[in-house]
C-alpha positions as CSV (number, residue, x, y, z in Angstrom):
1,X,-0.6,19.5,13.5
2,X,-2.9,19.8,10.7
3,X,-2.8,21.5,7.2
4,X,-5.8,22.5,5.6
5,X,-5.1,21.9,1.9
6,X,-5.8,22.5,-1.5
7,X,-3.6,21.8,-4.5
8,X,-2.2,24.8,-5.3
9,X,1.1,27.0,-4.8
10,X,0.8,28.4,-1.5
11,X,-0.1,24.9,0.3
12,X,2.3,23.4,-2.3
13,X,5.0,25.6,-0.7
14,X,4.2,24.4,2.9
15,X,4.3,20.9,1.9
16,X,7.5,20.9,0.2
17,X,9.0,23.1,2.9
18,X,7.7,20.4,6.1
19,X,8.8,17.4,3.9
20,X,12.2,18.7,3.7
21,X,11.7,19.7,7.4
22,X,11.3,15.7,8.4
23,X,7.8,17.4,10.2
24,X,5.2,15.7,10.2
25,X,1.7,17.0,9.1
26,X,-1.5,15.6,8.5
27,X,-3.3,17.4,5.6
28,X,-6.7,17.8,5.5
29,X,-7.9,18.5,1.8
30,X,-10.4,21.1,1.2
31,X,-13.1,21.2,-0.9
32,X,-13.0,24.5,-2.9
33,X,-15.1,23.9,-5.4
34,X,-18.5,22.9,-3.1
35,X,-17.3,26.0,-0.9
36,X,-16.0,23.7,2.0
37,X,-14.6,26.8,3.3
38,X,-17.6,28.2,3.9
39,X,-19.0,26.5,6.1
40,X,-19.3,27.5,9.9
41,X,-17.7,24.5,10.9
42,X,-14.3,26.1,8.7
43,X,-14.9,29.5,9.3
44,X,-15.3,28.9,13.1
45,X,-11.8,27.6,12.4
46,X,-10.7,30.2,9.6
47,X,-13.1,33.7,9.4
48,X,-10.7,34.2,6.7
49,X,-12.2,31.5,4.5
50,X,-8.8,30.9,3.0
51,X,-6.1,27.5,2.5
52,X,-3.3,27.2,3.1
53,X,-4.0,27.2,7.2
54,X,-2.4,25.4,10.4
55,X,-4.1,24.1,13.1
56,X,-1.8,23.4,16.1
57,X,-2.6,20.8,18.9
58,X,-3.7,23.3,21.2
59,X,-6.4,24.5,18.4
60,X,-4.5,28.0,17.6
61,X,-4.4,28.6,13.9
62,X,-2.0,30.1,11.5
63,X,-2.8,31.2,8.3
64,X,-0.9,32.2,5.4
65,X,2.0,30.2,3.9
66,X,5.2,32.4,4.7
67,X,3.6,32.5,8.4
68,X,3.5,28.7,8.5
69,X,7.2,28.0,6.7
70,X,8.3,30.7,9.6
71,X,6.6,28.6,12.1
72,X,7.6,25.4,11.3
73,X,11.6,26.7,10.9
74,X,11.3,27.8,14.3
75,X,10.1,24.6,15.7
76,X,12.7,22.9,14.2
77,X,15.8,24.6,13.1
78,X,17.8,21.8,11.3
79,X,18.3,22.1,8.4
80,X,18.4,25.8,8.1
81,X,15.8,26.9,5.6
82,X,15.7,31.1,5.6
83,X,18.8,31.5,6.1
84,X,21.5,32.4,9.3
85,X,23.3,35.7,8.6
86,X,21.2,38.4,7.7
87,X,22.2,38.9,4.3
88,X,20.7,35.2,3.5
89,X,17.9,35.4,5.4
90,X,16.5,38.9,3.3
91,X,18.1,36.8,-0.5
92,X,15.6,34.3,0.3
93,X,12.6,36.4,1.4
94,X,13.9,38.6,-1.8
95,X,13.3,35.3,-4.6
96,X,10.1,34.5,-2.2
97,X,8.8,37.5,-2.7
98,X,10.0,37.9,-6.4
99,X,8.4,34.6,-7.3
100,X,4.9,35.1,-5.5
101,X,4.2,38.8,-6.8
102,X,6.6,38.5,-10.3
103,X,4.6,35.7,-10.9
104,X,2.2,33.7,-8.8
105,X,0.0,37.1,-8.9
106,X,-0.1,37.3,-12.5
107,X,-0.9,33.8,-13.3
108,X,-3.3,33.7,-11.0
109,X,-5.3,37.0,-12.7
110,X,-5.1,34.6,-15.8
111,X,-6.3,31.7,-14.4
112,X,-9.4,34.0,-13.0
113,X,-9.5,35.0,-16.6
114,X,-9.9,31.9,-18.5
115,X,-10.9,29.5,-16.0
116,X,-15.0,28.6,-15.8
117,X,-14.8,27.9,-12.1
118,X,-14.6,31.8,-11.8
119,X,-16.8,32.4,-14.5
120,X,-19.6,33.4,-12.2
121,X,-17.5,35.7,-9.4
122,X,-16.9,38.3,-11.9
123,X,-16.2,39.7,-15.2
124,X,-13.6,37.8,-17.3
125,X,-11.5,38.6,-20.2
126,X,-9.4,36.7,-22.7
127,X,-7.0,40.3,-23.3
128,X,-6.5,40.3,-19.5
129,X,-6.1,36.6,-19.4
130,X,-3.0,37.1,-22.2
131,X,-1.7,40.1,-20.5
132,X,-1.1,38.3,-17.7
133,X,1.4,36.3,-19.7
134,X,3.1,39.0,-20.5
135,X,3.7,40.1,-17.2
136,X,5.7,36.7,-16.4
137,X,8.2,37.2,-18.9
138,X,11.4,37.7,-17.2
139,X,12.3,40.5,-18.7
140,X,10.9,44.0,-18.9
141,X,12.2,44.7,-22.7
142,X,9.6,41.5,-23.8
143,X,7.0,42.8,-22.2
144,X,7.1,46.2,-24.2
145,X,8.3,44.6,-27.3
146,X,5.2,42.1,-26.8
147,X,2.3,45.1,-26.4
148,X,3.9,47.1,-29.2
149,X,1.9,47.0,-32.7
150,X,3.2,44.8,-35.3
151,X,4.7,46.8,-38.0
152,X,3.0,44.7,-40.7
């Protein structure tokens, strides 16, 4: 199997999830910044033009991290990752879930705010950028306290 890589959460999630798997992978990184992805040879491979993605030994591909962590607990069931019963299987797709659109969204938005990789793919702002932040507070109460005027 191969893993088309790039440092970031998503393939970050994969890689921690094999290594505690014992499955072996080899990772192929990707260049993102010279568009790597765009080439025919990766979109023959990916139309999607995405990382992280999975390339099995018979050439089929998965993409999308949660799809490849669900794959790679099914080829290998020990230890027992997301969960037996069904009450721990949905607690763990709950914090997943929690964690990729409580926060991984947000920061993201920010780091398409502020970051000059993205400069040219679109307008950016440094008010988004910071309310961004403020959407990974933990709790709601900050967030509203944090957009609220000063009483200065």
């Amino acid at each position: 199997m191969k893993m088309y890589d790039y440092p970031a959460p998503n393939a970050q999630k994969v890689k921690i999830f094999a290594y505690e798997k014992e499955i072996s992978i080899e990772y192929i990184p990707v260049d993102l910044i010279n568009h790597e992805l765009r080439t025919p040879e990766m979109l023959n491979k990916n139309p999607m033009g995405t990382v992280p993605f999975l390339e099995l030994e018979d050439g089929e591909i998965i993409r999308e991290s949660r799809a490849i962590i669900e794959y790679l607990e099914g080829i290998k069931e020990s230890p027992n990752m997301l969960g037996k019963s069904p009450l721990e299987k949905a607690r763990i797709q709950e914090v997943d879930r929690l964690a990729e659109l409580g926060l991984m969204i947000e920061l993201a938005h920010y780091v398409h705010n502020i970051s000059p990789f993205f400069a040219d793919k679109g307008p950016q702002s440094k008010e988004a950028a910071e309310i961004c932040l403020l959407y990974t507070s933990p709790s709601p109460r900050d967030r509203t306290r944090s957009r609220m005027p000063s009483s200065a």
